[in-house]
N, C-alpha and C positions, 0 to 999 in steps of 0.2 A: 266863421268856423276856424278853429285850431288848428297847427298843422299840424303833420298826421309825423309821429317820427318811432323807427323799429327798435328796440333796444336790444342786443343780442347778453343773454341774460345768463352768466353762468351757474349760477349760484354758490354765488360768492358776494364778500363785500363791495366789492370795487364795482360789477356791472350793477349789483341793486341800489348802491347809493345814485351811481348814474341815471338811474331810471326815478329816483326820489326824484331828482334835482329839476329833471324836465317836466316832470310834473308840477312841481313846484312854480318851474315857468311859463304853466299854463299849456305844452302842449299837449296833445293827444301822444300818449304812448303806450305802444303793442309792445308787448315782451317775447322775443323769443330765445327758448334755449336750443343749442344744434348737436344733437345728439351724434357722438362722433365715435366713441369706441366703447366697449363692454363696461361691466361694472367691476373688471379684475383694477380700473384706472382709480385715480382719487380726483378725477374732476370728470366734467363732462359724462358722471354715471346718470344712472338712475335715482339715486339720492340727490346729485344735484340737480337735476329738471325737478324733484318737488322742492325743494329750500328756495330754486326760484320761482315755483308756482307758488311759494307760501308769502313771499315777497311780494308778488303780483298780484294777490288778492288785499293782502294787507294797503296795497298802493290804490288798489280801487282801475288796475289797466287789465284791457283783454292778455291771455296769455296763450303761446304755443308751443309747442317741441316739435322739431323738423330734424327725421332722420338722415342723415349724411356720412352714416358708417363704413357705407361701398364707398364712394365717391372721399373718404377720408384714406381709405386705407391704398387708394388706386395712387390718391393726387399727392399724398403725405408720407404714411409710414414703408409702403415700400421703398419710394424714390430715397429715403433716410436711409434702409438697409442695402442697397444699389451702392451708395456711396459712400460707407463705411468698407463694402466689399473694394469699392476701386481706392482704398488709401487716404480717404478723406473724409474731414470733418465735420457732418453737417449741421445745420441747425432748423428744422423741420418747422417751429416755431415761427418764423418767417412765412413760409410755404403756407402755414394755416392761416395766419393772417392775412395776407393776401388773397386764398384761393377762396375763403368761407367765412372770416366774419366780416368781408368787405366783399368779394365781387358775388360768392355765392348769393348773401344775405340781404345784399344790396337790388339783386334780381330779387328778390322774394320779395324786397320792400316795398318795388315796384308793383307787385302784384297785390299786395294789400292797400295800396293806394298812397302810401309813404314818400315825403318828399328826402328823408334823411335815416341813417343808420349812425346808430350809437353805439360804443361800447367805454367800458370803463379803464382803460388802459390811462394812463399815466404819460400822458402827451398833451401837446398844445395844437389847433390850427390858427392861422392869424392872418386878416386880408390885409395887403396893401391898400391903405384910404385912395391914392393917387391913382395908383394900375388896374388893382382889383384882384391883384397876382395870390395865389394864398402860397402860404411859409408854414411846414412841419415843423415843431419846433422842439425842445425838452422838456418833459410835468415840473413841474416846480422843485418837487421834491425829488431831489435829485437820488436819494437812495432807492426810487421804485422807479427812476425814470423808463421809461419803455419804448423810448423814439427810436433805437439800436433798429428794434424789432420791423420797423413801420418805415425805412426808406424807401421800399417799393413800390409805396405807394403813388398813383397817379393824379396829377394835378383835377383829372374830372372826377375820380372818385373821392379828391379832398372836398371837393364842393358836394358832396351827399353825405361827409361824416360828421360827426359831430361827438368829443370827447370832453364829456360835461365835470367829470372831475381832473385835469389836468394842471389846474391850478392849482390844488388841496395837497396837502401832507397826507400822508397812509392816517396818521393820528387824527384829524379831523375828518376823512374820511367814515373811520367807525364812530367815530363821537356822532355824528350824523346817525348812524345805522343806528345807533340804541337809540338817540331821542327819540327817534321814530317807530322805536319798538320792531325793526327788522328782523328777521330769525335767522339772519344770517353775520349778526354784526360780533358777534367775536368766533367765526368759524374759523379757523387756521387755513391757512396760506400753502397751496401745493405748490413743492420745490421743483418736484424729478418733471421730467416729459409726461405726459398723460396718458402716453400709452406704454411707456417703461417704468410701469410704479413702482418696480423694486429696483428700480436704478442697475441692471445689469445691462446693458448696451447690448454686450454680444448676444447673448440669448436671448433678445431681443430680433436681434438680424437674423438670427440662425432660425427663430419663428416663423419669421417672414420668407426668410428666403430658405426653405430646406432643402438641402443637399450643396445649396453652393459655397458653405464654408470655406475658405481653402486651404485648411489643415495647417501642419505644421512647418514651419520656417526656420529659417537661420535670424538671428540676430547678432550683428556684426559692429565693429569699431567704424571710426573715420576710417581708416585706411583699406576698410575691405574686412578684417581679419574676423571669423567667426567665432564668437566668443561667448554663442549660448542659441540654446534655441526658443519657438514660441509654439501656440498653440493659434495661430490666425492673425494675420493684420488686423480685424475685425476687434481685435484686445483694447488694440492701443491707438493712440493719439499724439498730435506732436508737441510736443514740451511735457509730458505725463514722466512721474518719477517713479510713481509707486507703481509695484505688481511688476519689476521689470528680473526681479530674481536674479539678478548680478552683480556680483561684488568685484569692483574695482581700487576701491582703495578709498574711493571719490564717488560722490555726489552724479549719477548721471542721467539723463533724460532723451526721450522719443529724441531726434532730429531730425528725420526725415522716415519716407513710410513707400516701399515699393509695391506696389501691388503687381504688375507682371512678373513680378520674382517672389513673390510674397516674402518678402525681406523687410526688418527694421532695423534701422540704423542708431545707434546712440554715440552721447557726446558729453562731455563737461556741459554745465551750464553757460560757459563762457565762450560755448562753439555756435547757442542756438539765435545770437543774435543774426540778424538784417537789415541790411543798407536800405529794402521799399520792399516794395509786391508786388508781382502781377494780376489785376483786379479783371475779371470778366462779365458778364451779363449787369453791365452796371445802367442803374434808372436816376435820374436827375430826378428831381421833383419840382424842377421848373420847366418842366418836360423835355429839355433838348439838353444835348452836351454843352458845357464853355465854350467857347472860340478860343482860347487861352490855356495854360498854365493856372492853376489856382493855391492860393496858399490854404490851407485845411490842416485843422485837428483829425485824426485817424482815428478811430478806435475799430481795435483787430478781433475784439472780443464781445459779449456784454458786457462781463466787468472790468474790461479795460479802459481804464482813465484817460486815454488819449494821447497820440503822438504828436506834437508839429511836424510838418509835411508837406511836401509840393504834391499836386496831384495836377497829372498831365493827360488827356486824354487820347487817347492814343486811334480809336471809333467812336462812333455814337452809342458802341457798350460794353466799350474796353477800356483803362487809365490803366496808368503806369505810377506806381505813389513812390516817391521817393523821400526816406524819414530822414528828421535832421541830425539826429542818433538814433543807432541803431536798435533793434527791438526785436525782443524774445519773443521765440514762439510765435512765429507767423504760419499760420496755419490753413492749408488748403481744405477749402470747402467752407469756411468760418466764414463770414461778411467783415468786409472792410466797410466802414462807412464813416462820410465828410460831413463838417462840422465847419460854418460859423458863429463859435461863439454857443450860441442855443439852438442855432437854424441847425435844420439836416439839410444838405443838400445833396445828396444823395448817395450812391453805394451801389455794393457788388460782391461777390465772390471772390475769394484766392484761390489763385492758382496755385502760389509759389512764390519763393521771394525770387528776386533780382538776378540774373547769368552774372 
């Protein structure tokens, strides 16, 4: 008998080539897509559970949709509006990964008698031949890479996943999809968050959370001085230029973001750099801290290319990263996450740079 593996199935190119491939290698693969918010979103609607039911049948695998819109909005989109409200960053993206197409999905795998969950992300796992140790690693293709998103992941739940196109370029990806006659293989690519589809952030929070907006603010210089006001921290972000409706003379950006004062701060571009970070809730993916100091690539952002860095660990879910130049826009609530080379080894939240 085949093994039995789940494909979490967006409908999209990326999960349905995923689910070609393991077919291809002879397992047994269930498709499911996880229904997560309305059809105001451009992914995860109702259009896409049928483009992956059209996929699933074209594939010849059983297929499902499993609601998780409560449990999306409890585990995900509020805790995003909670922390835009206290001054920071967040990236929710993480949070869904984690909480549903891996531990959610991965209980449900279990229930359908599934030894493995699949999804199409744009990553690598890799065992040690020697130890047996397994390595997160970066997709090939380094312009869709998606490891940023996947440090938190846990060494027992790497041995349940499986990321069948993490070797493939985005381009041979859909070259796949059409030889195969997939109905999803030149679908376009959703940018925004799935449940912000017109990209407004704050109206967004102000949905979620009504009445807690915190109205209107000062925005101030380095030195304190008030030199404009705002309509909510909830606006803005740190290193943001635009939308700041002040004219200085000069070029200026977020610096820092108060939320017990509902204050923001700006600065020259040339104020926003930092010596490290304060990293918290950090997960190894060798499951335990260093015993050491480590030298590490940083990246502050998704699109961030990466700093060289000491990263110290300070608990078993706290480091201290110090860069070797300093680096714009380090941003609380953003994931800092360590890199050897292609390896993730793990990451965390910002707090803040450096006292």
């Amino acid at each position: 008998m085949s093994e039995r593996v789940v494909v979490a199935m967006s409908g999209g190119v990326d999960s349905s080539v995923a689910a070609a491939i393991l077919v291809e290698q002879g397992f047994e693969v269930i498709g499911v897509t996880l229904r997560l918010v309305g059809d105001a979103s451009r992914c995860c609607s109702l259009d896409d559970a049928e483009d992956a039911r059209r996929v699933a049948e074209n594939l010849g695998i059983r297929f499902y949709v499993a609601d998780y819109s409560d449990a999306f909005r409890r585990e995900v989109m509020e805790p995003f509006a909670d922390s835009y409200l206290a001054g920071r960053t967040p990236i929710p993206c993480v949070g869904c990964n984690q909480r549903f197409k891996f531990r959610h999905l991965l209980e449900r795998s279990r229930a359908l008698g599934a030894a493995a969950v699949a999804t199409g992300h744009y990553a690598r796992i890799e065992r040690d031949p020697a130890s047996g140790a397994l390595s997160l690693l970066r997709g090939v293709d380094g312009r869709k890479d998606q490891s940023y998103f996947l440090f938190d992941l846990r060494p027992e739940q790497l041995a349940q996943i499986r990321f069948p196109i993490g070797e493939l370029q985005k381009d041979e990806v859909r070259a796949r999809a059409r030889a195969l006659g997939l109905a999803t293989a030149d679908k376009p690519e959703s940018q925004e968050l799935c449940f912000v589809p017109d990209g407004n952030t704050a109206a967004a929070v102000e949905r979620l959370r009504p009445g807690r907006a915190p109205g209107t603010g000062e925005i101030v210089d380095e030195a304190g001085r008030v030199i404009g006001r705002h309509d909510g921290i909830h606006h803005f972000t740190v290193g943001q230029r635009r939308g700041l409706a002040i004219a200085l003379g000069q070029r200026v950006y977020v610096k820092s973001i108060d939320a017990a004062r509902n204050r923001v701060t700006i600065a020259p571009g040339a104020s926003l750099g930092e010596s490290g970070a304060r990293v918290s809730g950090v997960s190894w993916v060798a499951g335990s801290a260093p015993d050491a100091p480590l030298r590490a690539t940083v990246r502050i952002r998704y699109r961030h290319a990466g700093a060289k860095a000491s990263v110290e660990p300070q608990t078993s879910a706290s480091a201290r990263v110090v860069f070797d130049e300093p680096v714009v826009a380090v941003t609380p609530g953003q994931a800092a996450v360590f890199y050897d080379g292609d390896v993730v080894l793990g990451g965390g939240w910002i707090d803040g740079g450096l006292a």
